[in-house]
C-alpha positions as CSV (number, residue, x, y, z in Angstrom):
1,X,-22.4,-25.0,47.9
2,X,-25.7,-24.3,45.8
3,X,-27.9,-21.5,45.3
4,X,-31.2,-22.5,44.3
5,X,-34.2,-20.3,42.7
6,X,-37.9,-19.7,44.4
7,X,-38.6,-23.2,42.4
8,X,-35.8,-24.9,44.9
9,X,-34.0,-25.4,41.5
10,X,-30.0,-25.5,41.7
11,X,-28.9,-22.9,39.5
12,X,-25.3,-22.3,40.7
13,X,-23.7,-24.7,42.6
14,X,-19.6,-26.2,43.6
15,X,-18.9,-29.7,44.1
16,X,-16.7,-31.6,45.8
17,X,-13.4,-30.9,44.2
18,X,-14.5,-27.4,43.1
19,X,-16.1,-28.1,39.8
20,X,-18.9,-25.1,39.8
21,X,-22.0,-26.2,37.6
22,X,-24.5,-23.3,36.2
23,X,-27.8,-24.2,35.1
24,X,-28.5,-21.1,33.6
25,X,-27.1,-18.2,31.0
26,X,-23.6,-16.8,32.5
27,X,-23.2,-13.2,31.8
28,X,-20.2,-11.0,32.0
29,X,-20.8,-8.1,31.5
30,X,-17.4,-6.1,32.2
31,X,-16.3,-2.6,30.6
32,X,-12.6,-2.2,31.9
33,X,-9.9,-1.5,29.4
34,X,-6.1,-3.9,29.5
35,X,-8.2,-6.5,31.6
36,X,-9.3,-10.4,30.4
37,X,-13.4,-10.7,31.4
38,X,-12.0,-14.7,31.1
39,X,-9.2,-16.4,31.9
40,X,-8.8,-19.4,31.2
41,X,-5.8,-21.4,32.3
42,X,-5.5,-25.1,31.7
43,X,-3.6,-25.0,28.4
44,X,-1.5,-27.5,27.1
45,X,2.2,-28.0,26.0
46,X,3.1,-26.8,22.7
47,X,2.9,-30.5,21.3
48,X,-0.5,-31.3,23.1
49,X,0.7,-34.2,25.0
50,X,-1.3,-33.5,28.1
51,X,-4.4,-33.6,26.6
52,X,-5.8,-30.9,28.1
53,X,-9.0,-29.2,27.0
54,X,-9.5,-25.1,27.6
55,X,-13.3,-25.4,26.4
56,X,-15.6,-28.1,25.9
57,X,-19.0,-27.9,24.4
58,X,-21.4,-30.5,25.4
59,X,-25.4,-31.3,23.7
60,X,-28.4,-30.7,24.7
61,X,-27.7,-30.0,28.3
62,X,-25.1,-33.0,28.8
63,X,-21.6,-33.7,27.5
64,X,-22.5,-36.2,25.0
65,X,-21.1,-35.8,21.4
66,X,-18.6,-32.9,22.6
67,X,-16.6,-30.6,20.6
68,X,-13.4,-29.4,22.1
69,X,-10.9,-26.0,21.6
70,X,-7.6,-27.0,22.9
71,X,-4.7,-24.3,23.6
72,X,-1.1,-25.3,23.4
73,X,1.7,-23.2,24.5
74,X,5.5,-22.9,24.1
75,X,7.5,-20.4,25.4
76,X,10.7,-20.7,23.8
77,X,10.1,-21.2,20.4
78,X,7.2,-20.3,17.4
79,X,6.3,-23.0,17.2
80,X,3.5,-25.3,18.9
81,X,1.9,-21.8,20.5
82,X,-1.5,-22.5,18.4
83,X,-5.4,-23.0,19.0
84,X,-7.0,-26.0,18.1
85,X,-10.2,-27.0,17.6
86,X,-11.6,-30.5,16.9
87,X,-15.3,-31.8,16.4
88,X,-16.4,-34.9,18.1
89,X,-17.8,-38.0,16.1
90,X,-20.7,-39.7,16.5
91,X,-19.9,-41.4,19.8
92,X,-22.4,-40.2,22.4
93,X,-20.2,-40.5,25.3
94,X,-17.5,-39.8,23.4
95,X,-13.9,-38.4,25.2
96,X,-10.9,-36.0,23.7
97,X,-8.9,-36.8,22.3
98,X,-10.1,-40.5,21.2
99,X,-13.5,-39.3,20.0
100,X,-12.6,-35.8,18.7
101,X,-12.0,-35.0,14.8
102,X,-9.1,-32.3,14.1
103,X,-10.5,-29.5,11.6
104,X,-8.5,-26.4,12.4
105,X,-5.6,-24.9,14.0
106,X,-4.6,-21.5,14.3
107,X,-0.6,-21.1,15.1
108,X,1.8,-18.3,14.9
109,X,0.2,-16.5,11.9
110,X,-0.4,-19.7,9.9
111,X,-3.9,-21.8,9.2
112,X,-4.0,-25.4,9.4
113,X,-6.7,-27.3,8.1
114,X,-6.4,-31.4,8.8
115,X,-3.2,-30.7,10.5
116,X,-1.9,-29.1,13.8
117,X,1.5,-28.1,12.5
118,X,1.3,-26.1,9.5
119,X,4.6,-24.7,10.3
120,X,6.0,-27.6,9.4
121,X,5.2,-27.4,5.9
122,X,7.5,-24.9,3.6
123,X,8.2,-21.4,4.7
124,X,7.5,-20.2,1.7
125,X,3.7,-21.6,1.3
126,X,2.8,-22.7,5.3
127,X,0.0,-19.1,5.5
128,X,-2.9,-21.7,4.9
129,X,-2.5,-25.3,5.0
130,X,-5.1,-27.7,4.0
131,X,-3.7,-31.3,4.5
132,X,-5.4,-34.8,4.8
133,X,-4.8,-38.9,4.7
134,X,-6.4,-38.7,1.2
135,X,-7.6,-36.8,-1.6
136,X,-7.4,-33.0,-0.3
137,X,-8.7,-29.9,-2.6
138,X,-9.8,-26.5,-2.4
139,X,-13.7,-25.7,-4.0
140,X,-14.7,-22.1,-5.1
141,X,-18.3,-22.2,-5.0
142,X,-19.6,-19.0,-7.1
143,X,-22.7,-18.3,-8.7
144,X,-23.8,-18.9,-12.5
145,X,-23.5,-15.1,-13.7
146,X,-20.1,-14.2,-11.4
147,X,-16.4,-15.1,-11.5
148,X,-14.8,-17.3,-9.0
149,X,-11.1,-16.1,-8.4
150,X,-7.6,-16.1,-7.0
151,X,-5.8,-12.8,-6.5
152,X,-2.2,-12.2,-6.0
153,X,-1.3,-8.7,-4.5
154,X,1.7,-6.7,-3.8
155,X,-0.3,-4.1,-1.8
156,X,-3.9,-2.2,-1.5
157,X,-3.8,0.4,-3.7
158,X,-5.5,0.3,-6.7
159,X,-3.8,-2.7,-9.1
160,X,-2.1,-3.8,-6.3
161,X,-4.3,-5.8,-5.1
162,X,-4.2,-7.8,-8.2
163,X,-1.1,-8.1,-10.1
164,X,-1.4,-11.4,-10.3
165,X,-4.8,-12.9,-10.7
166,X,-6.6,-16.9,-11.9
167,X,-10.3,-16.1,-12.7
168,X,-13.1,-18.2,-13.6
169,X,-16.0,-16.6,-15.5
170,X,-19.0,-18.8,-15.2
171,X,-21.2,-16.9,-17.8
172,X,-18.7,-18.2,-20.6
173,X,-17.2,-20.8,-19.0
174,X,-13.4,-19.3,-19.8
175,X,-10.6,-19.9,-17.7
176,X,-8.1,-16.8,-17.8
177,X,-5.1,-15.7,-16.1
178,X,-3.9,-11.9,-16.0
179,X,0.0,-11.0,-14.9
180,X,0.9,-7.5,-14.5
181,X,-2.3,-7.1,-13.9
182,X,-3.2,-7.2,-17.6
183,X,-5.1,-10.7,-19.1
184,X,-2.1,-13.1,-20.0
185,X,-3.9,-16.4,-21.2
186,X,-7.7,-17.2,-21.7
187,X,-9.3,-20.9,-22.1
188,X,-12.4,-20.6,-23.1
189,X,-15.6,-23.2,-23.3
190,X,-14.3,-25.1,-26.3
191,X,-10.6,-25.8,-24.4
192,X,-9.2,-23.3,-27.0
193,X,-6.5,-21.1,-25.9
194,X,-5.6,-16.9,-26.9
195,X,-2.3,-15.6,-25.2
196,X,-2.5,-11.8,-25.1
197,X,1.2,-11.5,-25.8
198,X,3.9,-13.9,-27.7
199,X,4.7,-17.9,-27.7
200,X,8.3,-18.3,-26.7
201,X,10.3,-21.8,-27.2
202,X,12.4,-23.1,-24.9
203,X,15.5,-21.1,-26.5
204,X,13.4,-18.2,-26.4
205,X,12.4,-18.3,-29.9
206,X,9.0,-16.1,-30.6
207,X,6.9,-18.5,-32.2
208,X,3.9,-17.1,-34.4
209,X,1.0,-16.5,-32.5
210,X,-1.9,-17.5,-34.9
């Protein structure tokens, strides 16, 4: 089945097996409230096994170097009911999953980065994930007159949002580190170090604090 423009050009057609090929945009435009506008229903098992693929993204009019979203579902646990998405390598005919590169998977709440099971990890720290074969960090890129920083909050209102708090101030190059929200500990550029209250030893001895 095809429909063709006044150039005789196939813009819509279904081939054999029922695979429907559009040469042009595909809008849908829908305004109904509790409905999908797409469904999309080849998902996977919650351990990907299958290898199935929900959406594929293809170059340049082709399916060379394709990039993939995967979906895997599981309906008796919290486990393995995640989105995946993986970015293929340089093959140009490459296939999923042998030619596709795992960056991100979203599952259950958590955020995995390098790994597609982020539930695995502690319960206490498994939010946000980063994992990898090899050396794996974190980089806060900020500019030369701003801070770069890591807030820990308790709720939105006002302090809050940062009882706990790691900043770095790139003006002065000082590291500093507030609890309570109140500054605790500053480094500054020379590796020197000012705690804003007292030095305690291990038998909780106040050391002077010169």
């Amino acid at each position: 089945f095809h429909i063709a423009n006044t150039a005789d050009t196939n813009i819509f057609s279904i081939e054999n097996g029922g695979a429907a090929t559009f040469t042009g945009a595909v809008n849908i435009n829908k305004n109904t409230n509790s409905t999908s506008a797409l469904i999309l229903k080849n998902g996977d098992v919650s351990n990907g096994s299958n290898s199935k693929v929900q959406i594929q993204f293809g170059f340049a009019g082709t399916t060379n170097f394709s990039h993939y979203i995967v979906s895997r579902h599981n309906s008796s646990g919290t486990f393995g009911n995640a989105l995946d998405f993986y970015v293929g390598d340089t093959t140009q005919a490459g296939v999923y999953p042998t030619h596709a590169t795992h960056n991100l998977t979203l599952e259950n709440g958590r955020v995995g980065i390098g790994t597609t099971s982020p539930g695995s990890f502690s319960e206490h720290a498994d939010n946000l994930v980063i994992s990898g074969s090899g050396q794996v960090g974190i980089t806060i890129d900020s500019a030369l007159d701003t801070n770069g920083n890591i807030f820990f909050a308790d709720g939105t209102s006002g302090n809050q949002a940062f009882r706990g708090m790691i900043q770095y101030q790139h003006d002065v190059d000082s590291l500093t580190f507030y609890t309570a929200a109140d500054l605790a500990l500053t480094i500054n550029s020379s590796q020197n170090a000012t705690f804003a209250g007292n030095i305690s030893n291990t038998s909780g001895q106040i050391l002077p604090n010169e």
